[in-house]
C-alpha positions in Angstrom: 214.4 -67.5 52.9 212.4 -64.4 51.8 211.3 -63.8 48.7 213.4 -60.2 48.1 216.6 -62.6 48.8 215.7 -65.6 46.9 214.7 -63.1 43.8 218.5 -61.9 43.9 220.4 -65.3 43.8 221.4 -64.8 40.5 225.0 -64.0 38.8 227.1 -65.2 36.2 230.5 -67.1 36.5 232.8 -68.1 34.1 233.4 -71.7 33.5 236.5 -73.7 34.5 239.0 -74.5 32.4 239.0 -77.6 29.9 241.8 -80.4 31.0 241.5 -82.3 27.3 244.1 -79.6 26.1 246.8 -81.5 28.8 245.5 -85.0 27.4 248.0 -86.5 24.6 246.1 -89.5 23.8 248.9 -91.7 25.5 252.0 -90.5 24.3 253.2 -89.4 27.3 252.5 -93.1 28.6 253.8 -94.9 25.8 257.4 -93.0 26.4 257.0 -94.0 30.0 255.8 -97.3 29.7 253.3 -96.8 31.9 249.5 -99.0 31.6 246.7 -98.6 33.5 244.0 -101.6 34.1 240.5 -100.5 35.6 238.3 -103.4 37.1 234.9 -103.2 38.0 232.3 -105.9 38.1 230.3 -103.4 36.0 232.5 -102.6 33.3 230.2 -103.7 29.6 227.4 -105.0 32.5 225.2 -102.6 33.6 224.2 -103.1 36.9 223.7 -99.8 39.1 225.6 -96.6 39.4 229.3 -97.4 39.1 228.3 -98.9 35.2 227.7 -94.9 35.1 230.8 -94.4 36.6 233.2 -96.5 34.5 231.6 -95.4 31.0 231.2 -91.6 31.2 234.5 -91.5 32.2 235.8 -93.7 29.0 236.7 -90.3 27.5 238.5 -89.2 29.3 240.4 -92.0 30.6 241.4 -92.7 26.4 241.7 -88.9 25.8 244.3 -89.4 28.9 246.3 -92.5 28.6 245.3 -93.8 24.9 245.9 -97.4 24.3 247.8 -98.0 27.4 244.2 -97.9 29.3 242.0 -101.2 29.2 239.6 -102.0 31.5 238.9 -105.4 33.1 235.2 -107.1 34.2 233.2 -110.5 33.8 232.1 -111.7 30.4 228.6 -111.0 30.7 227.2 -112.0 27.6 223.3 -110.4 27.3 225.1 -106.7 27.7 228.1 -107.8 25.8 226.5 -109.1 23.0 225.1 -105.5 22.9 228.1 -103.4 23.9 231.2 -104.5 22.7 232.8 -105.4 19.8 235.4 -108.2 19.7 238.3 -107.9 18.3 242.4 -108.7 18.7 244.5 -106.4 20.4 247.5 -105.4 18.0 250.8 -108.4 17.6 253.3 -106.6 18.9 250.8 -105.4 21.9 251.9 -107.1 25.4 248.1 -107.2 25.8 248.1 -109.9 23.0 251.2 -111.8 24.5 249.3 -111.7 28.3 246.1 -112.6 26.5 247.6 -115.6 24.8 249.2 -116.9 28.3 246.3 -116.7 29.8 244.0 -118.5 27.2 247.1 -121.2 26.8 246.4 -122.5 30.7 242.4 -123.0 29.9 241.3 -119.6 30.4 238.2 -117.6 27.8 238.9 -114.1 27.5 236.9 -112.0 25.3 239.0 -109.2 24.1 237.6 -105.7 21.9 236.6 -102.3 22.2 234.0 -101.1 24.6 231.4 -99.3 22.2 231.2 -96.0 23.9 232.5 -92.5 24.1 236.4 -92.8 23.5 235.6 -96.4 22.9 238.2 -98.1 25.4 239.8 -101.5 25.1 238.1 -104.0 27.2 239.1 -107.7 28.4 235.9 -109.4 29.8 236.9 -112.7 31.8 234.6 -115.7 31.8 234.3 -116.5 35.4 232.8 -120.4 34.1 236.1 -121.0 32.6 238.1 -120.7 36.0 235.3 -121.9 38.2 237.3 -125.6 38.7 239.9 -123.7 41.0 237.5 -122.0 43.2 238.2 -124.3 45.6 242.4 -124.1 45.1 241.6 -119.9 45.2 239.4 -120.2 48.7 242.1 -122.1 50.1 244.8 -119.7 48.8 242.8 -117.1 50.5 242.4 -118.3 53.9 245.5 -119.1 54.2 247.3 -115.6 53.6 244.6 -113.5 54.4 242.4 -116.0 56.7 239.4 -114.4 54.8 236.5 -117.6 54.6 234.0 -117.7 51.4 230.6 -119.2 52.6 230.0 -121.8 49.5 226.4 -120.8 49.1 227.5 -117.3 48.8 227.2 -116.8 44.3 228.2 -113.2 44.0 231.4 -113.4 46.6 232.3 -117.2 44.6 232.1 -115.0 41.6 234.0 -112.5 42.5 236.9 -114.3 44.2 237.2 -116.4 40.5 237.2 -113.0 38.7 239.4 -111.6 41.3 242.0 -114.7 40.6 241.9 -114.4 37.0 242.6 -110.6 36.8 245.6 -110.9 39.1 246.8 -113.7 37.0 246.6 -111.5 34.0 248.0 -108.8 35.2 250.9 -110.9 36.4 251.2 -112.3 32.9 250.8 -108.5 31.7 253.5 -107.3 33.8 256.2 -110.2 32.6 255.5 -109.1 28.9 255.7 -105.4 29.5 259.3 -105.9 30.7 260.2 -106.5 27.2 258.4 -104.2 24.9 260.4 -101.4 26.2 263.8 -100.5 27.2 261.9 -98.5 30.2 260.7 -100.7 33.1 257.3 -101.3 32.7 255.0 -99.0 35.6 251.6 -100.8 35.5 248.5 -99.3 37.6 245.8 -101.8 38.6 242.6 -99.7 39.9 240.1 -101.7 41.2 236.3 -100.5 42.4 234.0 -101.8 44.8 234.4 -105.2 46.7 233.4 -107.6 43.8 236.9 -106.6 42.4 238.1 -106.3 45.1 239.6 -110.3 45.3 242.8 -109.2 42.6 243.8 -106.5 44.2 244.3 -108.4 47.3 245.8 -111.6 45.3 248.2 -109.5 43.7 249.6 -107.6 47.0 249.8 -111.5 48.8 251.7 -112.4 45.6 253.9 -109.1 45.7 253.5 -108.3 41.7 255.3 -105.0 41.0 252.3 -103.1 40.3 250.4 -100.2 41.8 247.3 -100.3 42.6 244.3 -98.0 43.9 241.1 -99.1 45.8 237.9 -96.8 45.0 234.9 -97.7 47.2 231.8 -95.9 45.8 229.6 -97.0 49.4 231.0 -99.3 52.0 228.6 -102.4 52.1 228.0 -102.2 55.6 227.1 -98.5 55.8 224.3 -99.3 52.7 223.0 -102.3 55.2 223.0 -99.8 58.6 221.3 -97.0 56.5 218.8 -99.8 55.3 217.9 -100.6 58.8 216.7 -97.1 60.2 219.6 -96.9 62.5 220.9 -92.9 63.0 223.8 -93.9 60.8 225.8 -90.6 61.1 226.1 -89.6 64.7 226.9 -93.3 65.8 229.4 -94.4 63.1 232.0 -94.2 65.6 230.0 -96.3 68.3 229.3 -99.0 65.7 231.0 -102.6 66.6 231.8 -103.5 62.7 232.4 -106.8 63.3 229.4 -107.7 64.7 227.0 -105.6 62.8 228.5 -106.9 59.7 228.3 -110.7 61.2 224.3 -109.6 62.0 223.6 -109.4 58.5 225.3 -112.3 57.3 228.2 -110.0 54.8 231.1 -110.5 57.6 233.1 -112.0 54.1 232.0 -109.6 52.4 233.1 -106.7 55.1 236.4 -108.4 55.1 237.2 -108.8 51.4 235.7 -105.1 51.5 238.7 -103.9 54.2 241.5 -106.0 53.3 241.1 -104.6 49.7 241.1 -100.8 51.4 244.2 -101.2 53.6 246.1 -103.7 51.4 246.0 -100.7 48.5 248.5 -98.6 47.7 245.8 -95.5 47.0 242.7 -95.7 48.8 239.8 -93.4 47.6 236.1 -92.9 48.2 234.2 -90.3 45.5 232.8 -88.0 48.4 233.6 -87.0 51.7 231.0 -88.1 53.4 231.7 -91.5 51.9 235.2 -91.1 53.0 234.3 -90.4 56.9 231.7 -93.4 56.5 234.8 -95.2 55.2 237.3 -94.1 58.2 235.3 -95.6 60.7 233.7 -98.7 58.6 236.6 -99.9 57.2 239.2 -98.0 59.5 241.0 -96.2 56.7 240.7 -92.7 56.0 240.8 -92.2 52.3 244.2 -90.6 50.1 242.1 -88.7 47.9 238.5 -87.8 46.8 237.5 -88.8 43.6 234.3 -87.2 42.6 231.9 -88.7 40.3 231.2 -86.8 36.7 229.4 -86.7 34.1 230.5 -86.4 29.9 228.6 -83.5 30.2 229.2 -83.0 25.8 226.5 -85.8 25.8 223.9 -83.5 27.9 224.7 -80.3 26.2 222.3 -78.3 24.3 224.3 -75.0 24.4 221.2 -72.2 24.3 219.0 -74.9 23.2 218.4 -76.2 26.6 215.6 -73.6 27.3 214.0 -75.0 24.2 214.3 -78.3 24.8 212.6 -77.7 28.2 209.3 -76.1 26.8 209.0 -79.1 24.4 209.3 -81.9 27.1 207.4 -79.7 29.7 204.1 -79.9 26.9 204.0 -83.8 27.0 203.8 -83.7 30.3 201.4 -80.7 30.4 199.5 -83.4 27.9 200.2 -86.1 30.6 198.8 -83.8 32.8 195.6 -83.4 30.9 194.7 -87.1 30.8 195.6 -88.1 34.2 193.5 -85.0 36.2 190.6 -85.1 33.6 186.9 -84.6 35.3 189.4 -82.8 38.0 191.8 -80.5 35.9 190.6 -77.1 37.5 194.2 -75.5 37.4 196.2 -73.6 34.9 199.0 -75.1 33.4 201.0 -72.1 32.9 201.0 -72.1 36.8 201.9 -75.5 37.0 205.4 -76.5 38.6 206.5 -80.1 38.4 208.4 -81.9 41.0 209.8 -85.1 41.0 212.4 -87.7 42.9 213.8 -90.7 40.7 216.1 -93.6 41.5 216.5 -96.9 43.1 213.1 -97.7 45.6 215.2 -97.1 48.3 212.4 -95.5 50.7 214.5 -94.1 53.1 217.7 -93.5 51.4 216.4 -92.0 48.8 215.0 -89.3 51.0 211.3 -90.1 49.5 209.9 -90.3 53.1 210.8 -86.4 54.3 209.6 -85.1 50.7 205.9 -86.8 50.8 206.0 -85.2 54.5 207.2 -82.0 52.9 205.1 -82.0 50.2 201.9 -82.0 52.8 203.3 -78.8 54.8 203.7 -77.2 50.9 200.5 -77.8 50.3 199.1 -76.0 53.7 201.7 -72.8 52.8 200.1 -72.9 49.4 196.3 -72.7 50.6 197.5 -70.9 53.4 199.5 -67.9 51.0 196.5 -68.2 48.5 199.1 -68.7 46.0 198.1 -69.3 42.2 200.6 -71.8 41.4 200.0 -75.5 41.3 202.7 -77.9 42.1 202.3 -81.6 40.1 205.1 -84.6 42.3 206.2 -86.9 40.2 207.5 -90.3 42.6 209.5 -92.6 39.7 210.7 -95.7 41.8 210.2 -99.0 40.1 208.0 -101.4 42.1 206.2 -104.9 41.3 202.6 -103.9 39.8 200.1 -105.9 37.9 200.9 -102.9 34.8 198.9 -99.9 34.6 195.6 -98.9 36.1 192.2 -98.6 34.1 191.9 -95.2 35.3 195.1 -93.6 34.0 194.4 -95.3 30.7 191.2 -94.1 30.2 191.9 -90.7 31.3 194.4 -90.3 27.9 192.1 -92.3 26.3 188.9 -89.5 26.4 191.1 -86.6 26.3 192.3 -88.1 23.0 188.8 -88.5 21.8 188.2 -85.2 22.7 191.0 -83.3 21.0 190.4 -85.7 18.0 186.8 -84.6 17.7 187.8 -80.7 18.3 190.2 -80.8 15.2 187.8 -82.5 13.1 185.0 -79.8 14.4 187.6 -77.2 13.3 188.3 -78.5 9.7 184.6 -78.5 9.3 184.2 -75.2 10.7 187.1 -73.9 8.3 185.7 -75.2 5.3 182.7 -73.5 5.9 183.8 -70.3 6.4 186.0 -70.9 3.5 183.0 -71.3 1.2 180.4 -68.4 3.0 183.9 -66.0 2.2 184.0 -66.7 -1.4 180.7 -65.8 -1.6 181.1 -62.2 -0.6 179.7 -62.7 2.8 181.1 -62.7 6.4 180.8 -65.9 8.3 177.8 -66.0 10.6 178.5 -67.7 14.2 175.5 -69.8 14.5 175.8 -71.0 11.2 179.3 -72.2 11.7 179.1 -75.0 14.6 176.0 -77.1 13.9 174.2 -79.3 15.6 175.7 -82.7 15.3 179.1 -81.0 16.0 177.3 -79.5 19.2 176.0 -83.3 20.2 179.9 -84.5 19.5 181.5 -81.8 21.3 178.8 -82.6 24.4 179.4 -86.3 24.5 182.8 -85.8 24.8 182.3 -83.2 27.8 180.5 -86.3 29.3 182.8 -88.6 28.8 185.1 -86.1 30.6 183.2 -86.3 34.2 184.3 -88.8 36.6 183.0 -89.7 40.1 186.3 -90.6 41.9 189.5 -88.4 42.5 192.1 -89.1 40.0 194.6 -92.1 40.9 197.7 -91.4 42.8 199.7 -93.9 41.3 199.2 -95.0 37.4 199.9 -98.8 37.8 198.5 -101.4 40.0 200.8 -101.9 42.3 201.3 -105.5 43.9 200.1 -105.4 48.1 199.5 -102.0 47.4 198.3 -102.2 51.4 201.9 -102.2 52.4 203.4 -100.2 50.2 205.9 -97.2 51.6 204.9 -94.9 49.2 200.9 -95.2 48.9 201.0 -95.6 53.0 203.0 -92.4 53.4 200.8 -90.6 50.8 197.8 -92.2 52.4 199.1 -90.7 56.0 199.5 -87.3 54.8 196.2 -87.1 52.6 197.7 -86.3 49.6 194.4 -87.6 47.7 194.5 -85.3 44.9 191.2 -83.4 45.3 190.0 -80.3 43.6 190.9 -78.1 46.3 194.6 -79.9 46.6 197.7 -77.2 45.2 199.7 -80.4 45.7 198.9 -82.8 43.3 200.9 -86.3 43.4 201.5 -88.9 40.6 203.4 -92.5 41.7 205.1 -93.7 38.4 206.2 -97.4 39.6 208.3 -98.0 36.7 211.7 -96.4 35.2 210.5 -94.2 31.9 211.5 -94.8 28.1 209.7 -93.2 24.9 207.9 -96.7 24.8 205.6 -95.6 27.9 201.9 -95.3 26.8 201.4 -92.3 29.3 204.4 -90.2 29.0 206.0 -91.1 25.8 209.1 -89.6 27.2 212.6 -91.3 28.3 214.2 -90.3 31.4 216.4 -87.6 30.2 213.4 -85.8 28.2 211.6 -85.9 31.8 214.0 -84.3 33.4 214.2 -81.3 30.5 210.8 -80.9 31.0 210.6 -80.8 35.0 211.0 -77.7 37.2 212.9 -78.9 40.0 214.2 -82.3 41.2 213.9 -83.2 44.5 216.7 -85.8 45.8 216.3 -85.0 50.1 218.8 -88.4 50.3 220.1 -89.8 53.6 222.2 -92.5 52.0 223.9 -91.2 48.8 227.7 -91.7 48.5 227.2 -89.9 45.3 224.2 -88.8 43.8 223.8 -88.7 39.4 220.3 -87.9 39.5 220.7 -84.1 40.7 224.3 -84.2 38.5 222.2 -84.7 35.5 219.5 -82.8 36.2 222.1 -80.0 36.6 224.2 -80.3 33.4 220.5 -80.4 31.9 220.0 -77.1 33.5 217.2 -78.1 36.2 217.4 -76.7 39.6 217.7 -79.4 42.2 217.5 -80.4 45.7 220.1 -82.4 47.6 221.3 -83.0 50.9 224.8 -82.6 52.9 224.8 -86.1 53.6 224.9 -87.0 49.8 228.5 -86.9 48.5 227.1 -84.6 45.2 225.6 -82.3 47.9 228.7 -82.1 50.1 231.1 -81.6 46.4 228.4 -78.6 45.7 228.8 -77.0 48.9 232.7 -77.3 49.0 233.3 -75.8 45.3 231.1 -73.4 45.3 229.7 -70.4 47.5 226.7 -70.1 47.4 224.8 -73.0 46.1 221.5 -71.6 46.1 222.8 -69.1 44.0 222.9 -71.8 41.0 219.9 -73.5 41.4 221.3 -76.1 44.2 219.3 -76.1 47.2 221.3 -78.3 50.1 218.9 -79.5 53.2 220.5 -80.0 56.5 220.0 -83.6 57.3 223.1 -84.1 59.6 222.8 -81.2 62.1 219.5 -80.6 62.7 216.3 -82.7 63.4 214.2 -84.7 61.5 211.3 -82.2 61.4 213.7 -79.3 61.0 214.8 -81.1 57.8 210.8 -81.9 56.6 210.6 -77.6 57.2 213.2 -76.9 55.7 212.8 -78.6 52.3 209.0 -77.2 52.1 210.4 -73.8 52.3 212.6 -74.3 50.0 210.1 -75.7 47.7 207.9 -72.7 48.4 210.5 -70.2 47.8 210.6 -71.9 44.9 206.6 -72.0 44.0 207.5 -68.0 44.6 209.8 -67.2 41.6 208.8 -65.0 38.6 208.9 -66.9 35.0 211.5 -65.0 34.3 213.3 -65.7 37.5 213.4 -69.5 36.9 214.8 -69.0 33.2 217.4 -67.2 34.7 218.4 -69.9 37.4 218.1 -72.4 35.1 220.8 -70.4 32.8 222.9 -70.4 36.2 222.5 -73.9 37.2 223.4 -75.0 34.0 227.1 -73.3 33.8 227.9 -75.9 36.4 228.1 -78.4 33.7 231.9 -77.8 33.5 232.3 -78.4 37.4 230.5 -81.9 37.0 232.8 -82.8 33.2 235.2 -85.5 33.7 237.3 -83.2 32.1 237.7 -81.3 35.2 237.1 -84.3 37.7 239.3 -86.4 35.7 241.8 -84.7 37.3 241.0 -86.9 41.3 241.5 -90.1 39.6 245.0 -88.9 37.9 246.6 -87.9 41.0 245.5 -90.7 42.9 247.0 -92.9 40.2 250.0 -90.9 40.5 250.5 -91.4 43.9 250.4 -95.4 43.9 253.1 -95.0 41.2 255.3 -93.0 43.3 254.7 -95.5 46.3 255.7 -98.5 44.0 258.5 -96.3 41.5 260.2 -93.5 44.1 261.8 -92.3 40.8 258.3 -91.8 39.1 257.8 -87.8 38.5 254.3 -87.0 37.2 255.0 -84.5 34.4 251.7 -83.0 34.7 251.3 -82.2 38.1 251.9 -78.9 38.4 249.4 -78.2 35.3 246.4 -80.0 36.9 247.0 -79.7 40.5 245.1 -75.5 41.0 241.9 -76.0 43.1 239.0 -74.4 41.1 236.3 -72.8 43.0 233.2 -70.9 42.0 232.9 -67.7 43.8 230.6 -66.2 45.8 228.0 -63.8 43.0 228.6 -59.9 43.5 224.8 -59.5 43.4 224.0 -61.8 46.0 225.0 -58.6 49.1 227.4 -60.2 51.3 226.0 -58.4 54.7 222.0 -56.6 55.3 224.2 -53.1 54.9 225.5 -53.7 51.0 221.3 -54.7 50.4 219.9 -51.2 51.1 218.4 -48.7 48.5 220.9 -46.5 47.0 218.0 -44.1 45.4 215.8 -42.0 47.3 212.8 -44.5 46.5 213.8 -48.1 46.7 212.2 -50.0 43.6 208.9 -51.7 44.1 208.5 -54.9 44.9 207.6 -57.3 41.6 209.3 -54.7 39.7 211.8 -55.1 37.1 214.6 -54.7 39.6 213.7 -58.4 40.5 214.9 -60.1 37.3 218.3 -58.0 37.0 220.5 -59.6 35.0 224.6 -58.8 35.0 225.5 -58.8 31.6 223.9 -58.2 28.1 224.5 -61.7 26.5 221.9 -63.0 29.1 219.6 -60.5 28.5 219.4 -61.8 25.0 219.7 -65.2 26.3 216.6 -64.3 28.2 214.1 -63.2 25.5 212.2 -66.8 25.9 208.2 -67.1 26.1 207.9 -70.3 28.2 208.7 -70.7 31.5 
C-alpha cells in the first residue's frame, strides 16, 4: 500500500443505533412468562475468554429480560467469595420454590447476585454435593446416548455432575413456573461450551419442555489440530474426526462436544470461521452467528481517549528509558510501540509470522533511512525465575539519575534566586559547581553498559527452548544500536503492581500505537476488540472470527484503523510480507495522521457494544422458542432485525480515475492536503500536541 493511499484512509461515519431503548427491563417477559437460564462453566469463575463473554454481556442480558435472566455455573468458592454476593431470591419467585426442591434431595446451591454491570442473578452449584451419583449419571449416559466418561478424566467427571444438577433444576424450575402464571411457562436454557454441555443433553434425553441453544466459542478438536501445526483450514474437510479426536485422548470429550450441538434446538458459533470449523468438526452448520462484544461504556473516554493515550504512552517512554539505557540513541517522539498480548499460544497466537515480520521491518526501515523507531512489546506469560538484574538495574540508574538532575536543579534555582535579588544576572559558570559536575558525571557512568540491552525482562525457565527467544534468536533481533526494531519479551500478564511498567493491561494498551494480533487460531479475538473501543489501531487476521466480523460489517477496514492479513489464501511468506508492510505503512504516517485514525478506529466502539450484538443472542433465543412454542411471536423482531453496515468512506476514491488532481497543480506531497479532515468538529477534535 502506498503512502498517498494509506494517507487518505480517513472519513467519518455515524455510529449505529443504541438497542437499550428496545430493552424493558423484563416486562415484556414477565407478561409472557418467559425465563432464560445461561450456563457456563465460567460464569463467577474466571477461567479464559468466555468469563469475558458471560460478564460484559450481564448488561445487557438484565437491561433485556430483567429478573427472568439467571445464570447457572459451579460454585467456585476462591472467585466467588470475591464476586458474588449471596442472597435469597424473592418468596413468591419460582426460583426460590426450584431452589428449595433441589436443596430438599441433598443438593448446596449458592444463590445471589453476580457483582457486575447489570448485576445478574446467579445460582452456583456445588459439584461435591452431587458427586455420590456420578456413577448413577455415567450410567444414565451411556445408556441413552452411549457416550463413555473415562474415570480418571476430573474436568469431563465435573462437568457431567454439573451438567446433571442443572438439568435437574431446570426440570424443578419448569414444574414451578407452571403455576406462577396463568401463561404457560416458556423457559430458554442456553448453554456454552462442552463443560455445560452434559444438561443440555440430559434435559433433551429427558424431554423437559424447554428450549435450549448450544453456543460453542472453539470446537475442542479444532484448538488440538491448530496446536499440532497441521494446515487446519484447507484440510478440515479431509479430517477423519473420530480418529483425530481418539489420537489425542478427548474422543469423550468430542462426543459430549457434538451430541450437545445436534441435540440443540439453536446451535451457534460467535464467528464464521468458527462456524465452518464447526460444520465439518462437529457436522453441524450453525443457526446463527453470535458475535462476541464488549460493554464498550466501561472503555469509553469520549474525547478523552487521546489524553489518556499521551499519559500511558510516557510511562512507557519512562520504561523505555531504563530498559535501553547505555544504548538509548533514538528519539522518543519517533518512537512507535508494537505489541501482541494473550494466551502463550506460539502458533495460534500468530507470534511466530510477527517476530519474522518484525525482521523484514527492520531491513525496510534501514533500508528507507526512515527516522522512526519501532519498540515490540511480546506479553505472553511464561515460567521465569522473576525478573532479570539487567532490567532492574537499568530503572534503577536512570532513577538515580533524574533524582540527582532535580536536586542539581533546585540548587541551581536557589542560586539564581539569590544572585537576582541582588541586582545582578546569573552568571553560567557560577551556577553548576563542581560537586554537582562530579554527581552529574558519576551518574553518566553509571549509565554505560558493555552488553546490549536484554530482550526479555525476566529469567525465563529453559530459556534454551523457548519459542519466543529461539525465534528472536533466528531472526537477530538482538537490540543493537544500529537496530530500528527494538524487541522487549514481557513473560508475565501486566498490573499497576509491576516494578517496570507500573501500568495494568488496559493503560498499556492506551498508551501503544498499534496492536499486533497476526492469529491463526482465534474463534474470536478481545484483544484487538479492546484495543479498538480504546481507539488503537490493530492488526488481525481473516482466520480470526473478530477479523472475519470486521471485514463483513464494514468496507473498508483499513479505513478505521483495522488492518486484516491474508492467512487463508495466500502463503506463509506472503502473509510474513504482508504484515511488514502493513506495519511499515504504518511507521509512514504523519502525527497527525495517526490521531486521526485513532479518532476513526475508535467510532467502532458501537459496532463491538453488546448493545448492538446483543441483538445475535436474542434472535437465536427466539428461534428455539418458536421450535419448542409454534405459537411464540417475538414482539421485537421487526425492530432489531435491520443489518447495520459501515460504509465505504467518500474520501477513500473508489477507482484510480476519482484520485486525480482536480487543480492545475496537484498539492505537494507532505502537504496539508495529507491530513484532510471531513468535517469541522474533528478539526477541533484534532488540535492535540502528542502523537
Amino acid at each position: 500500500m502506498s503512502r498517498d493511499r494509506s494517507s487518505r484512509r480517513f472519513y467519518r461515519s455515524e455510529s449505529t443505533h443504541d438497542l437499550l431503548s428496545y430493552m424493558d427491563r423484563g416486562q415484556a417477559a414477565i407478561d409472557e412468562n418467559r425465563w432464560t437460564f445461561e450456563t457456563a462453566w465460567e460464569a463467577a469463575n474466571k477461567v479464559g475468554g468466555i468469563y469475558t463473554v458471560i460478564r460484559s454481556k450481564a448488561f445487557v442480558s438484565t437491561e433485556e429480560m430483567g429478573e427472568n435472566y439467571c445464570l447457572l455455573g459451579p460454585f467456585k468458592e476462591t472467585c466467588a467469595r470475591q464476586e458474588v454476593e449471596e442472597q435469597d431470591f424473592p418468596p413468591n419467585s419460582p426460583l426460590t420454590t426450584a431452589v428449595n426442591a433441589m436443596r430438599s434431595q441433598g443438593y448446596k446451591l449458592h444463590t445471589g447476585t453476580w457483582l457486575v454491570d447489570g448485576n445478574p442473578q446467579i445460582i452456583l452449584f456445588d459439584i461435591g454435593s452431587a458427586a455420590w451419583q456420578m456413577d448413577s449419571y455415567k450410567q444414565e449416559l451411556w445408556s441413552t446416548c452411549s457416550i463413555g466418561i473415562p474415570h480418571l478424566d476430573v474436568e469431563a467427571n465435573d462437568a457431567v455432575i454439573l451438567g446433571f444438577m442443572v438439568a435437574q433444576f431446570i426440570t424443578e424450575f419448569r414444574k414451578a413456573a407452571e403455576k406462577y402464571s396463568d401463561t404457560p411457562p416458556r423457559v430458554v436454557a442456553h448453554f456454552h461450551e462442552w463443560q455445560a454441555g452434559i444438561g443440555l443433553i440430559v434435559l433433551r434425553v429427558r424431554h423437559v419442555d424447554v428450549a435450549t441453544v448450544f453456543t460453542t466459542h472453539a470446537t475442542l478438536l479444532g484448538r488440538y489440530l491448530c496446536a499440532g501445526n497441521t494446515d487446519f483450514y484447507n484440510n478440515l474437510d479431509k479430517f477423519s474426526v473420530d480418529e483425530e479426536a481418539g489420537k489425542r485422548q478427548i474422543y469423550h470429550r468430542y462426543c459430549m462436544e457434538r451430541a450437545a450441538a445436534h441435540m440443540t434446538h439453536t446451535f451457534t458459533t460467535v464467528s464464521d470461521i468458527t462456524g465452518f470449523e464447526a460444520e465439518h468438526l462437529l457436522k453441524r452448520k450453525p443457526d446463527f452467528i453470535t458475535p462476541n462484544g464488549l460493554n464498550v461504556k466501561k472503555f469509553s473516554a469520549l474525547h478523552e481517549f487521546q489524553n489518556l493515550h499521551a499519559l500511558a504512552k510516557e510511562k512507557i517512554n519512562e520504561f523505555a528509558r531504563g530498559h535501553f539505557y547505555g544504548h538509548f540513541n533514538f528519539d522518543l517522539d519517533k518512537t512507535l510501540y508494537f505489541f501482541i498480548a494473550g494466551r502463550y499460544e506460539f502458533g495460534n497466537k500468530g507470534a511466530d509470522i510477527f517476530i519474522e515480520a518484525l525482521a523484514r521491518l527492520n531491513h525496510y526501515l534501514k533500508a528507507s533511512g526512515s527516522e522512526m523507531t519501532v519498540v515490540a512489546f511480546l506479553i505472553f506469560p511464561a515460567k521465569t525465575n522473576n525478573f532479570n538484574v539487567e532490567s532492574l538495574r537499568g530503572h534503577a540508574v536512570t532513577k538515580s539519575l533524574r533524582d540527582t538532575i532535580q536536586d542539581v536543579q533546585q540548587q541551581i534555582g536557589k542560586r539564581m534566586y539569590d544572585i537576582c535579588l541582588r541586582g545582578h544576572l546569573p552568571d553560567t559558570s557560577a551556577l553548576l559547581q563542581k560537586e554537582d559536575t562530579v554527581r552529574l558525571k558519576r551518574c553518566i557512568y553509571a549509565l554505560q553498559r558493555d552488553g546490549l540491552p536484554p530482550v526479555t525482562t525476566h529469567n525465563i525457565v529453559e530459556d534454551w527452548s523457548d519459542p519466543v527467544l529461539n525465534s528472536i534468536r533466528r531472526c537477530e533481533l538482538f537490540n543493537t544500536v544500529n537496530d530500528k526494531v527494538k524487541v522487549i519479551f514481557h513473560p508475565e500478564f501486566l498490573s499497576s503492581t509491576n516494578p517496570l511498567f507500573g501500568l495494568d493491561y488496559e493503560e498499556f494498551v492506551r498508551g501503544c500505537h498499534l496492536g499486533v494480533f497476526p492469529s491463526y487460531y482465534e474463534p474470536w479475538g478481545y484483544t484487538p476488540a479492546e484495543c479498538t473501543v480504546m481507539g488503537i489501531p490493530s492488526v488481525t487476521t481473516n482466520l480470526s472470527g473478530f477479523g472475519c466480523f470486521m471485514q463483513d460489517h464494514i468496507a473498508d477496514p483499513m479505513s478505521y484503523g483495522i488492518y486484516v492479513v491474508d492467512r487463508r489464501y495466500i502463503s506463509l511468506e506472503g502473509s510474513v510480507q504482508q504484515l511488514a508492510q502493513y506495519m511499515f505503512d504504518f511507521t509512514k504516517l504523519t502525527r497527525r495522521q495517526r490521531i486521526i485514525q485513532r479518532n476513526r478506529t475508535e467510532r467502532l466502539s458501537d459496532l463491538l457494544d453488546w448493545r448492538n450484538l446483543g441483538i445475535y443472542y436474542r434472535q437465536a433465543r427466539a428461534e428455539a422458542l418458536k421450535i419448542v412454542y409454534p405459537d411464540y411471536v417475538d414482539h421485537m423482531h421487526m425492530e432489531l432485525g435491520k443489518r447495520f453496515n459501515y460504509p465505504r468512506p467518500i474520501s477513500e476514491p473508489p477507482s484510480p480515475t476519482h484520485s486525480r488532481a482536480t487543480t492545475p497543480a496537484a498539492s505537494v506531497h507532505g502537504s496539508d492536503d495529507e491530513d484532510e479532515v471531513d468535517e469541522e468538529k474533528e478539526l477541533a477534535e484534532l488540535r492535540i500536541t502528542d502523537n
